[in-house]
C-alpha positions in Angstrom: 16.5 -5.2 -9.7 13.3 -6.1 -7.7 11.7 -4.3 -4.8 10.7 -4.9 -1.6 12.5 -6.7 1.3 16.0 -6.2 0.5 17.8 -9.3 -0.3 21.3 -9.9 -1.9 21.4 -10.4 -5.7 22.8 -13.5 -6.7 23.8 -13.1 -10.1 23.1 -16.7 -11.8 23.7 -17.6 -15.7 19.8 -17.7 -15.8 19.0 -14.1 -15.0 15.8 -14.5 -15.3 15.2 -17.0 -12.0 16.6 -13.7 -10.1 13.3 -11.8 -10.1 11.3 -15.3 -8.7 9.7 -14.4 -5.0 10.1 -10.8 -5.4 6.9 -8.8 -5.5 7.4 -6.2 -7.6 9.0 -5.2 -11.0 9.1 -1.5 -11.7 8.1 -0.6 -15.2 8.4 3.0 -17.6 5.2 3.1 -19.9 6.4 5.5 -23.3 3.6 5.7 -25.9 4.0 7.4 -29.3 0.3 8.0 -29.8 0.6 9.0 -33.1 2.5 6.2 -34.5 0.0 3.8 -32.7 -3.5 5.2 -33.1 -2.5 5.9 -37.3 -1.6 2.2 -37.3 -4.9 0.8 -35.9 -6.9 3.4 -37.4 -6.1 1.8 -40.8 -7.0 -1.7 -39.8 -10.1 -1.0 -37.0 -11.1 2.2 -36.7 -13.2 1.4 -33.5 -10.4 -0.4 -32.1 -8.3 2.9 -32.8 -11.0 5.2 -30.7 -10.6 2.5 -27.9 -7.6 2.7 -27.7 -7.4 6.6 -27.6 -10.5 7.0 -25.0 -10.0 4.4 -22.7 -6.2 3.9 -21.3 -7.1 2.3 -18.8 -8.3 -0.7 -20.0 -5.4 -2.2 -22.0 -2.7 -0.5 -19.3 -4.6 -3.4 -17.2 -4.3 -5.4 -19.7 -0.4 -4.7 -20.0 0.2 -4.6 -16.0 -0.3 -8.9 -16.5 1.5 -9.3 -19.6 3.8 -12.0 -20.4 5.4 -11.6 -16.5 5.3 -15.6 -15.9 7.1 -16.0 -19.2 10.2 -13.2 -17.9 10.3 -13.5 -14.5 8.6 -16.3 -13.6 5.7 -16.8 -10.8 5.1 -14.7 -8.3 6.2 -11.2 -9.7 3.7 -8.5 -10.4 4.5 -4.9 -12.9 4.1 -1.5 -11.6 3.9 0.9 -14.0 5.5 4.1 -12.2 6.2 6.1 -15.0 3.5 7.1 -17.6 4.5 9.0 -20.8 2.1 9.6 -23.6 3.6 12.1 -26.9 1.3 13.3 -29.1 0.1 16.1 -32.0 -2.0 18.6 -30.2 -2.9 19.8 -33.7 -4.6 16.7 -34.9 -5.5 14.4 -31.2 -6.1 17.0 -28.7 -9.7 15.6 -28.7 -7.1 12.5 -26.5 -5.5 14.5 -24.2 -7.7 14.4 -21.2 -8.6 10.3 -21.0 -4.5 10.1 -21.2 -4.4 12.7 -18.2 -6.9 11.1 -16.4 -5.2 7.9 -16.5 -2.3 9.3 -15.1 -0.7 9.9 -17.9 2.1 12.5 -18.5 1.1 14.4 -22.1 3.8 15.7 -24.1 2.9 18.2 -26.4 5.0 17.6 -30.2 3.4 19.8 -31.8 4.4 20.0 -35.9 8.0 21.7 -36.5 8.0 21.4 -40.3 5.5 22.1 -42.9 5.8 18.1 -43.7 3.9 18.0 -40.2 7.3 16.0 -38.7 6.9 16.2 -34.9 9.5 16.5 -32.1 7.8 13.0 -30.4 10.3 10.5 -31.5 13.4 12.8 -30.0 11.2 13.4 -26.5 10.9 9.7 -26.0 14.4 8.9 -26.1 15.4 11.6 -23.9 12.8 10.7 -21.3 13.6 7.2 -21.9 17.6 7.7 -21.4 16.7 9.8 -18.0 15.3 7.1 -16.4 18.1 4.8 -16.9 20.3 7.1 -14.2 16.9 7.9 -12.6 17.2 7.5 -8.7 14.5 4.8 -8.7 15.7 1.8 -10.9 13.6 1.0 -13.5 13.4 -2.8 -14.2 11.8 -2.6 -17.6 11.1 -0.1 -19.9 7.1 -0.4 -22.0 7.5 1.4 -25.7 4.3 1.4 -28.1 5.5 2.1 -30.8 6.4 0.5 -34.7 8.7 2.9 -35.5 12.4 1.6 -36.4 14.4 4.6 -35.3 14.0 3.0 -32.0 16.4 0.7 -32.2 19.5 2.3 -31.1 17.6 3.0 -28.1 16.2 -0.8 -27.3 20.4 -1.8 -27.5 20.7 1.2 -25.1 18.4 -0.2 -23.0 19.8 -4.3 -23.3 22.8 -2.5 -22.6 22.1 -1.3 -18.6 20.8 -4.4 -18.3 16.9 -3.3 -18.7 14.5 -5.1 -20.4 12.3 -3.7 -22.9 9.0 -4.9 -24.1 7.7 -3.3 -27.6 4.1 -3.0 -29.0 3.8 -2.4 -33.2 1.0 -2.2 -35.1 1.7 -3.7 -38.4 4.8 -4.0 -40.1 8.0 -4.4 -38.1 11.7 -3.9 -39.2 13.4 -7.7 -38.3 16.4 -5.2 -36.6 13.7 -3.6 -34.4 12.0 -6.6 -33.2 15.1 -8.6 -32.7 16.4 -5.6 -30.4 13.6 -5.7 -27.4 13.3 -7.7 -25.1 10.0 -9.3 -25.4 6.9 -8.3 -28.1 3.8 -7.2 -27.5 1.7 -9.8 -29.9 -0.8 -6.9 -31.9 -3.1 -9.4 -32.7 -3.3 -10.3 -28.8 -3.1 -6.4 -27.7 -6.3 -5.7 -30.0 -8.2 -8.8 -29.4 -7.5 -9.1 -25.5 -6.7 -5.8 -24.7 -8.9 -3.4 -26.7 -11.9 -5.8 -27.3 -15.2 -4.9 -25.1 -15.8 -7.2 -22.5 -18.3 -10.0 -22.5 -20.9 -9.7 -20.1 -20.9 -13.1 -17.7 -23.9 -15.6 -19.1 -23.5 -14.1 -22.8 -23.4 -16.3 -25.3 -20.2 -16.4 -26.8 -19.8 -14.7 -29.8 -16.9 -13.4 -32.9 -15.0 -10.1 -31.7 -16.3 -7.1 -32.1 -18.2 -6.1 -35.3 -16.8 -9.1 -37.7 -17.5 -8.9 -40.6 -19.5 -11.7 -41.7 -19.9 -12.0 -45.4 -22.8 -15.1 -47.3 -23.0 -15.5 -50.7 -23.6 -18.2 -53.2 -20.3 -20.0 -54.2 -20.4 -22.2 -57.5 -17.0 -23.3 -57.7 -14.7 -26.2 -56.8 -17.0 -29.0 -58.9 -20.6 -29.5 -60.9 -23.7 -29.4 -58.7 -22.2 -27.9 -55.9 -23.5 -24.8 -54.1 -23.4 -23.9 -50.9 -23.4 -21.0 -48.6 -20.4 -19.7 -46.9 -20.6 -18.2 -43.6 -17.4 -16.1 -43.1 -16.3 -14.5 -39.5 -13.0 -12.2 -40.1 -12.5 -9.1 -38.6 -11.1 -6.7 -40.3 -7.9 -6.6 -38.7 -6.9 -9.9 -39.5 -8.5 -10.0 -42.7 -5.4 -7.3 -43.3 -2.9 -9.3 -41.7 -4.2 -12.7 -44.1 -3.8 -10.5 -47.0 -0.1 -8.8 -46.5 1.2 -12.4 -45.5 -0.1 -13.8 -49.1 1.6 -10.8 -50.9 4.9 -11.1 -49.2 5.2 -14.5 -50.0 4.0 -14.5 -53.7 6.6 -11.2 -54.1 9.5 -13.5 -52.8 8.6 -16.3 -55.0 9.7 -16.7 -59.0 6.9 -19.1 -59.2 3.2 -19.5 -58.3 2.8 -20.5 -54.9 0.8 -23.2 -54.1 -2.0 -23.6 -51.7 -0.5 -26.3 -49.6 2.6 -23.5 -49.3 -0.1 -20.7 -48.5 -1.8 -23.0 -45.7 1.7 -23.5 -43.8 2.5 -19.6 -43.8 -0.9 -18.8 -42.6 -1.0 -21.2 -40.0 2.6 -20.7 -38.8 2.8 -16.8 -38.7 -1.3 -16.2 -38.3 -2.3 -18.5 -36.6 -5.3 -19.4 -39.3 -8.1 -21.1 -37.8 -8.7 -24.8 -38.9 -11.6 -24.2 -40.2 -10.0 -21.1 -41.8 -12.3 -18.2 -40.3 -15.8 -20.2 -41.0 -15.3 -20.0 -44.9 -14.1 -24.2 -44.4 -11.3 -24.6 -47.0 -8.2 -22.7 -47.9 -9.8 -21.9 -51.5 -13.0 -20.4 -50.3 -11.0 -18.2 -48.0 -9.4 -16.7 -51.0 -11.9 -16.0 -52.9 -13.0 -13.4 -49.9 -9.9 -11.9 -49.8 -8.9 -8.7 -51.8 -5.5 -9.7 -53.2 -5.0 -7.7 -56.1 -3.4 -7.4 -57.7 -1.9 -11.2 -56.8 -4.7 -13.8 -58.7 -5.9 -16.4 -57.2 -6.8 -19.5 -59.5 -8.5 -22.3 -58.8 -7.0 -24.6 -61.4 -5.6 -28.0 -60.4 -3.7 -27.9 -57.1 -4.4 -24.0 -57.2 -2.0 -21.2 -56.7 -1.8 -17.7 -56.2 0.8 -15.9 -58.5 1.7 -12.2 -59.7 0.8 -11.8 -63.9 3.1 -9.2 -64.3 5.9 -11.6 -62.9 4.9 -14.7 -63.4 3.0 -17.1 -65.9 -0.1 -18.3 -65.2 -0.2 -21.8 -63.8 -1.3 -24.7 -66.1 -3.4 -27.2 -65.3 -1.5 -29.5 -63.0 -4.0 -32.6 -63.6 -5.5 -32.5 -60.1 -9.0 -33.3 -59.7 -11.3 -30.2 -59.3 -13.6 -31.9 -56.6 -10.3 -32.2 -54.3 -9.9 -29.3 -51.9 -7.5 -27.7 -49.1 -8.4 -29.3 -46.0 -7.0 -27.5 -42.7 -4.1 -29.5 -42.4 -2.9 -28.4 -45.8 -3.2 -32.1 -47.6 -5.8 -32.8 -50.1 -8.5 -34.5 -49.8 -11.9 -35.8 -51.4 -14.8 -33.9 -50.1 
């Protein structure tokens, strides 16, 4: 349901055209700090502090998320409701940029000596209130990764609420396939928690890439050349747990034109793959271990204590990975 002038609903088989010319869609922000500021702390701790100090600027950022693709034109998000849970024993340092963003803080203090929390129970409880709450709530905001959840997202679907989800890092399939819509976390940390560029800066990489030279010999006799690589460290994570997964669900050594497709499909690798030009120079940046990368023939990336390492396939060496995934003669 949408507010403002009151107008009959007409209930079509396309729900979502309901909610075009309406002004306003009220929305229920619930934030499991803990869950989210240990996720990003791992991958950018600066990103993390961000986050944590200044709400403000990614509840903006949220406020004109993904509304044209569920509701179409013309529809705005009011956050009403603003819930943050967190460990007074370890974040109290967080509590008052959350208050001062008109945040309501929930206290879970620790309840075991395994430091387990009361957060997760809080969340669902506030979250069920609101669904007989004498305002209507029109969506319901949870960031959060955690797959107990899930019952609650169906909950949700089930009164007819939609539900939008932020995780940081892995996500259960069961979890992700309950919301309504996902919050992207490579969008939410590049868009959301990146510092803004001034107008008439030059443009530049996000914040504090790491850029990484060195002198590669490799890939054929004669050639060296420096490689300049932009990769923050985020993604540079993200690169790295996609190449594991797929080598761990392979009996065989994956090739590179295999590697190239999953990148580009599920992250989005840059065509000139992050600066570093080819496929093969990329992995020789990347941590993988303990997954190998070899450069022989076609190359491949394979796990020794499961699988044999790749012969010579009778590939030229001077041939390389190009962006599209196809060989080609540099």
């Amino acid at each position: 349901m949408v507010h403002g002038a009151w107008q009959p609903v007409i209930y079509q088989e396309n729900r979502m055209t309901r909610f075009q010319n309406f002004d306003e869609i009220y929305s229920a922000l619930f934030v499991d700090f803990d869950n989210i500021y240990t996720r990003l702390l791992e991958q950018d701790p600066v990103l993390a502090r961000t986050f944590a100090t200044n709400p403000q600027r990614w509840i903006r950022w949220i406020e004109g998320h993904a509304l044209r693709m569920m509701y179409g034109d013309g529809v705005r998000r009011r956050i009403l409701k603003r819930c943050c849970y967190l460990n007074p024993n370890k974040y109290h340092e967080f509590r008052p940029f959350f208050i001062r963003s008109a945040f309501l803080v929930i206290d879970c203090p620790p309840l075991t000596n395994y430091g387990k929390t009361s957060a997760d129970i809080q969340l669902v409880m506030d979250c069920m209130d609101i669904l007989s709450h004498q305002t209507r709530f029109d969506e319901v905001i949870i960031l959060s990764g955690d797959a107990d959840f899930t019952p609650l997202l169906l909950r949700i679907q089930e009164h007819a609420r939609r539900s939008l989800v932020l995780s940081v890092g892995y996500v259960s399939p069961a979890y992700a396939a309950a919301c309504s819509w996902r919050i992207r976390e490579d969008w939410f940390m590049a868009q959301a928690l990146e510092e803004p560029q001034e107008d008439g800066e030059a443009e530049r990489p996000p914040r504090q890439p790491e850029r990484e030279e060195r002198r590669n010999g490799g890939g054929g006799a004669g050639r060296d050349k420096a490689v300049n690589l932009i990769l923050p460290v985020y993604k540079r994570i993200r690169l790295v747990e996609s190449i594991k997964q797929l080598v761990s669900e392979s009996s065989v050594p994956v090739p590179l034109p295999s590697v190239a497709q999953v990148l580009q499909r599920e992250q989005e690798a840059t065509t000139d793959w992050y600066g570093a030009g080819t496929l093969r120079e990329l992995l020789e940046f990347l941590d993988l271990a303990p997954i190998v990368f070899t450069a022989t023939g076609a190359g491949y990336v394979f796990d020794p204590s499961r699988h044999e390492r790749p012969a010579d396939d009778g590939l030229r060496d001077d041939f390389c990975l190009s962006d599209q995934g196809v060989y080609e003669e540099e």
